[in-house]
C-alpha positions in Angstrom: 74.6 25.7 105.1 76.9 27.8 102.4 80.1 26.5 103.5 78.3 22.6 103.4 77.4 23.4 99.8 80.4 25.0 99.0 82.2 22.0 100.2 80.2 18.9 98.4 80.7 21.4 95.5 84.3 21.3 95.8 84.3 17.3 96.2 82.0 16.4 93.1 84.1 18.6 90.5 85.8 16.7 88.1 89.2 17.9 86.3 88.3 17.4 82.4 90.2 15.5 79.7 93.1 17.0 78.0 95.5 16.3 74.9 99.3 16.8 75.5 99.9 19.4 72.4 96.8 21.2 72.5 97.9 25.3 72.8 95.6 25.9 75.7 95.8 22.8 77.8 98.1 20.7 76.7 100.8 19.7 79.6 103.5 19.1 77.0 103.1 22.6 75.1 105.3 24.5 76.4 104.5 27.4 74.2 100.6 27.3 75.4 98.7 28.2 77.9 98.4 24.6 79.8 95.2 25.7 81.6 93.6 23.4 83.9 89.7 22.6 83.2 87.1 21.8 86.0 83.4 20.4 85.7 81.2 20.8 88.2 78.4 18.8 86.9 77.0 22.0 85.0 79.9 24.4 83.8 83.6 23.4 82.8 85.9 26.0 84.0 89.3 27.8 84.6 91.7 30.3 85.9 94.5 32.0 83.8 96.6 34.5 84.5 96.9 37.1 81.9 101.0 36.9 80.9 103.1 39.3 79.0 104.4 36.4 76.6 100.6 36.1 75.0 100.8 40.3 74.8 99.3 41.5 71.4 99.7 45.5 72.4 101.2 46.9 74.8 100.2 45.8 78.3 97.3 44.5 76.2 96.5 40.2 76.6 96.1 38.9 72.8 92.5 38.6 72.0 92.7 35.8 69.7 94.1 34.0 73.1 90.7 35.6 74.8 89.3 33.6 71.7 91.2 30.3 72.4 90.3 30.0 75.8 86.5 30.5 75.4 86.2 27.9 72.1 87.8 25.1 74.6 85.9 26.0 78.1 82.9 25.6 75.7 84.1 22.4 74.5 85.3 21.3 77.5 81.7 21.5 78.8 80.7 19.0 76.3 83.8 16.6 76.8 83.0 16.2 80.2 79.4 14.9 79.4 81.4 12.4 77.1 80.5 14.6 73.9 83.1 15.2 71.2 82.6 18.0 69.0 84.7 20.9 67.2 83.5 24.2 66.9 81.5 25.1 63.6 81.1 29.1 64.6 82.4 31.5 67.1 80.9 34.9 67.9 82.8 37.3 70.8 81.6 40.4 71.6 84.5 41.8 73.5 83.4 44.8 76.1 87.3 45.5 77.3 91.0 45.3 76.8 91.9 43.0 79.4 95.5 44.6 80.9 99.0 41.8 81.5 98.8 40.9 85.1 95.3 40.0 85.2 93.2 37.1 86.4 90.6 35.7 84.2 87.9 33.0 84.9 86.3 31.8 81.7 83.3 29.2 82.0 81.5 27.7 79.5 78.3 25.1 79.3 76.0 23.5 77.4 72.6 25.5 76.8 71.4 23.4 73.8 70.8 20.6 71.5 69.6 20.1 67.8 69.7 16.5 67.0 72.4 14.8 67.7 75.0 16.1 66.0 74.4 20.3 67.0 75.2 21.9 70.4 74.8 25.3 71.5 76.9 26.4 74.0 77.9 29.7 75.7 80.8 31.1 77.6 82.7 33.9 79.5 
C-alpha cells in the first residue's frame, strides 16, 4: 500500500512555473541557484545542494541564500494554485549553520487566507 501511494504521489506532482533570470530558479542565471520546484497538490518543494560559491564564512552556506530559498518555495506554493503574490514580510528563525557540502530540502505551503489579497504561508 506505501509503495502504491508513494507512486500516484510521484505521478500527480507538478514541476512549478519559473522566470529565466530569477537568482534561485531561473535556468538562464548562471550566477543563481537554478533550483527546480515541485507541487504535490499541497506543498511546493526542492533539493539544493549547499555549494562553496554561495559561502558567506568559512565552510558556512550564506544565510541570506537560506533566506532566498524559503521566500520562493513559499511563493512557489501559491504560483502553483495560480496565485501571484510578492512577499510583504519574512521572519527566519535559524537553529544552525548549515556546513558546504550539504543537502537541503526546503518546502513551503499555503496555511492561510485574509481576503483576497493576504496569504499566510510557511516554510522549511
Amino acid at each position: 500500500m506505501t509503495a502504491s501511494k508513494n507512486y500516484i504521489s510521484l505521478c500527480t506532482m507538478k514541476e512549478v512555473l519559473r522566470y529565466k533570470n530569477c537568482f534561485v530558479c531561473g535556468e538562464k542565471n548562471i550566477g543563481g541557484l537554478q533550483a527546480k520546484f515541485f507541487y504535490d497538490g499541497e506543498k511546493a518543494f526542492t533539493d539544493v545542494l549547499a555549494t562553496d560559491n554561495f559561502e558567506g564564512y568559512h565552510e558556512i552556506f550564506h544565510g541570506g541564500v537560506i533566506a532566498s530559498l524559503l521566500d520562493e518555495v513559499m511563493i512557489k506554493a501559491l504560483l502553483a494554485e495560480n496565485i501571484f503574490a510578492v512577499t510583504a514580510e519574512l521572519t527566519i528563525k535559524y537553529k544552525l549553520p548549515v556546513r558546504i557540502g550539504t543537502k537541503l530540502k526546503f518546502t513551503g505551503k499555503l496555511i492561510n487566507q485574509k481576503g483576497g489579497k493576504l496569504f499566510f504561508t510557511e516554510g522549511e
